[in-house]
N, C-alpha and C positions, 0 to 999 in steps of 0.2 A: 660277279655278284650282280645280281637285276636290282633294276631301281624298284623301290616301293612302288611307283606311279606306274612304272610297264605293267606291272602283275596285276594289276587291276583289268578286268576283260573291256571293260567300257571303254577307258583311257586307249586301251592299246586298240581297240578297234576304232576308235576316233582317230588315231596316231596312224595308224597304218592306209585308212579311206584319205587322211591330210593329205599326206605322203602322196598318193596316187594322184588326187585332185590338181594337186598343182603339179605331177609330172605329167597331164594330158595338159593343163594352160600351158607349159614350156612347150611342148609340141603344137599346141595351137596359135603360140605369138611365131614360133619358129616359122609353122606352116604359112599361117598370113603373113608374115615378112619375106617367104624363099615366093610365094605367087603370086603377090602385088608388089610391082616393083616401085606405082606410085608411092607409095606410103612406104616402104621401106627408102627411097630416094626424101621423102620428107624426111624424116625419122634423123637418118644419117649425111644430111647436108646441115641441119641446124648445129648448132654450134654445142651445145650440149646435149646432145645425142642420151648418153646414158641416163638423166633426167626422164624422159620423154619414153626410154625403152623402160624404166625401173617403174612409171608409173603404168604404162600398157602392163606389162606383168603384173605388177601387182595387184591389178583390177582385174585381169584372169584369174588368176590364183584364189582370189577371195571367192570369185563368183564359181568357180569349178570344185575348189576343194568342201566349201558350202555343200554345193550340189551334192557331191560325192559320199561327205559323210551323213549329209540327211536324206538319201535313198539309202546309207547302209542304217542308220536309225530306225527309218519305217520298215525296214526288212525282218525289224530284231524280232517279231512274234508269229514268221512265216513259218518258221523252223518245226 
């Protein structure tokens, strides 16, 4: 059974650009953490560690999935 909220074209195309948004920030904290080893050595010497990685993510995420779903917003009258 679909949720009432998927079926909705908007919802799900905001749902599905989220979704992508923050799977490029995961690959971008990933990226910047596997090729600066500074800041990955800051990051993972402090003592709360997941603190420090949960905020770098989640300020990717906001700023990527944003991104994502307001170039698929402005795209909606190209069609």
């Amino acid at each position: 059974m679909r949720s009432r909220h998927m079926s909705t074209p908007l919802l799900r195309l905001l749902g599905v650009n989220c979704a992508a948004g923050i799977a490029v920030a995961m690959l971008a904290v990933g990226g910047l953490l596997a090729l600066n080893p500074l800041l990955r050595g800051l990051i993972l010497d402090d003592h709360s560690p997941g603190v420090a990685l949960a905020l770098l993510t989640g300020g990717f995420a906001v700023t990527f999935a944003s991104a994502v779903m307001g170039s698929a917003v402005m795209r909606l009258g190209e069609d």
